[in-house]
N, C-alpha and C positions, 0 to 999 in steps of 0.2 A: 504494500500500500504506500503511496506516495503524496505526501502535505501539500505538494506545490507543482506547479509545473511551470518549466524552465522555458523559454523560446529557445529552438532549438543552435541561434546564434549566438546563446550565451550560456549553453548547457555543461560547458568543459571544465571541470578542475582536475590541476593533479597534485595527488595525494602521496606525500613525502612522508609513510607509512605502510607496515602490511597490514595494521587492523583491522581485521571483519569487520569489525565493530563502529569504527570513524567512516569505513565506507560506506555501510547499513545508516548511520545517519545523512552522510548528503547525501546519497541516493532518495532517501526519503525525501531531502526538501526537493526532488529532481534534479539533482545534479546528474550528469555522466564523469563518470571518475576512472583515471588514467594513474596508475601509481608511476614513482621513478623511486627505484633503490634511495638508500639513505640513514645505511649502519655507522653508526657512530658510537665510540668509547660513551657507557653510561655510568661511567665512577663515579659517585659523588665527588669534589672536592674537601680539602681538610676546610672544617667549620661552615660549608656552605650550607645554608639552609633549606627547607622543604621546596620555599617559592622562589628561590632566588636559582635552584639546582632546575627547575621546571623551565623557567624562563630562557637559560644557558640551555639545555638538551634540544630545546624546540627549536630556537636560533640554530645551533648547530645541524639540528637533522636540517633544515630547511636549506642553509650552506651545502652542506652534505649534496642535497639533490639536485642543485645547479648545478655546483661542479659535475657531479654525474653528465648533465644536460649537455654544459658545454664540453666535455672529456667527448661525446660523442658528434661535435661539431654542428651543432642544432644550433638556429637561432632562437633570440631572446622570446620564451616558452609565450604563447600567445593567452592563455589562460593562467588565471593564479593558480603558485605553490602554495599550498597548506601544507607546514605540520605542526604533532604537537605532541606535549606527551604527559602522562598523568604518573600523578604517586601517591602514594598513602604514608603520613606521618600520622607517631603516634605521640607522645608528648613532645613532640620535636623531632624526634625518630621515624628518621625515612623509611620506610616499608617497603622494599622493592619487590619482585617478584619471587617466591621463595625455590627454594634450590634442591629443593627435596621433601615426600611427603611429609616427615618430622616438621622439618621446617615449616610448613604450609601452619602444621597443627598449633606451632607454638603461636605463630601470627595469629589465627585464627579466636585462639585462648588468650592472648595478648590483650584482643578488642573485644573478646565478652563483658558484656555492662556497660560500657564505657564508650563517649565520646572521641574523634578521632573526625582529620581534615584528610580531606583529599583537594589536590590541584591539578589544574589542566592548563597549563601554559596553548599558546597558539601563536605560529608564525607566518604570517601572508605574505608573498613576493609578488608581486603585478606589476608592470611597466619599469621596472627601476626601483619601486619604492618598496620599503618593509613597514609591516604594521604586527603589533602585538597584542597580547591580549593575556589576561591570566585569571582564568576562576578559580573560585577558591568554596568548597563547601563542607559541613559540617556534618557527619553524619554518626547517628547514635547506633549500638548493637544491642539484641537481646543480650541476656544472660545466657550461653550455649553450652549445653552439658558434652560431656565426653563421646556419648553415643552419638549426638547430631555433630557434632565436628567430626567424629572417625566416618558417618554414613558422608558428607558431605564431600571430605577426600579421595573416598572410594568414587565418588563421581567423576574426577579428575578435573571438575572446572577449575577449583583454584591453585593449579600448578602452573597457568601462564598469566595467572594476574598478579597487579602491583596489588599489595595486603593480604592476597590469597583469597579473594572472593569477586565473583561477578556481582552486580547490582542487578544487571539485565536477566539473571539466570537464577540457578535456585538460589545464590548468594542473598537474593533479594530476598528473602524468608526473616534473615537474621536480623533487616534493618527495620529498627523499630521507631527513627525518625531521620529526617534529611531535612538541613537548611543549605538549600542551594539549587542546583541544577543538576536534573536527573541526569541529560545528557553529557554534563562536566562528569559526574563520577564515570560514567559509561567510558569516557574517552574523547568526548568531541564535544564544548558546548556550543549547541546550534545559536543559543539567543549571539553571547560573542562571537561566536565566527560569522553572522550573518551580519553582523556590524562591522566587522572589518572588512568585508567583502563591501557594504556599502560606503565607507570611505575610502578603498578603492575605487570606487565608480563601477564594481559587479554588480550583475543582476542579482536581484535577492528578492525571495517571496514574501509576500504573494505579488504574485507577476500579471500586470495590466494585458 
């Protein structure tokens, strides 16, 4: 199902991501999405913090896909780059994606009860110019007993996410409130990317 529908001369972005996830939202608003590679070192640096490491990954992956661009001798990409990238802190503590079932369980048992931020940096390339963006949201957990975090691992969803849970999936069970943007935790928030798009001069829905 799709929010929006693009004129088909302004339907292109490409997505400086492999995300299912960020491409399942602008498709939705009708985007057509075109990825371009754009692995880049994700170390934190020493003392850098949750929003400040989001904002640096996103810039970087979005560098990252130019050069790709231009490595392959293309002119200047006719549609916007987006990328961007999300994380999970927990009292200040970055939560990346964990690296083993244990590890998924500790994160998991980490944010039982307990409030914790998630960020979604965003970087737009279009014509020359960069635009950024950075959500930032709030989101509460049940209390999760041992049995629903080991049934939840067995799933395998939270072994490729930052905190070890989807919001979009069964992850979404565990959340007993959100202040923010459903789409910022998921990966992509539409309301900011569709503002950056519009001070680009992109098409953005709903479309005349």
């Amino acid at each position: 199902m799709r929010y929006g529908l693009v004129s088909d001369s302004h339907q292109l972005l490409y997505l400086a991501s492999a995300s299912p996830r960020r491409r399942e939202i602008l498709q939705n608003l009708g985007y057509r999405i075109e990825r371009i590679a754009a692995d880049i070192d994700e170390t934190p640096l020493p003392q850098e913090d949750a929003a400040e490491y989001e904002q640096r990954l996103a810039a970087e992956k979005n560098t990252a896909a130019l050069a790709v661009w231009q490595a392959a001798g293309k002119p200047e990409p006719a549609a916007p780059v987006i990328a961007a990238d999300t994380t999970v802190a927990l009292d200040g503590k970055i939560l990346g994606k964990p690296e083993s079932p244990e590890h998924a369980r500790e994160m998991l048992l980490a944010l039982s009860g307990r409030s914790h931020q998630v960020y979604t940096a965003v970087c737009l390339h279009y014509q020359g110019r960069i635009f950024h963006a950075l959500n930032t949201n709030h989101v509460t957990f049940k209390p999760l007993t041992e049995a629903e975090t080991a049934a939840y691992i067995r799933s395998r969803e939270p072994l490729d996410k930052a905190g070890a849970y989807g919001i979009q999936g069964l992850g979404g069970i565990f959340v007993r409130e959100l202040s923010g943007s459903f789409t910022g935790v998921m990966g992509l928030p539409a309301y900011e990317t569709c503002e950056l798009l519009r001070q680009a001069g992109y098409a953005v829905p709903p479309f005349a």
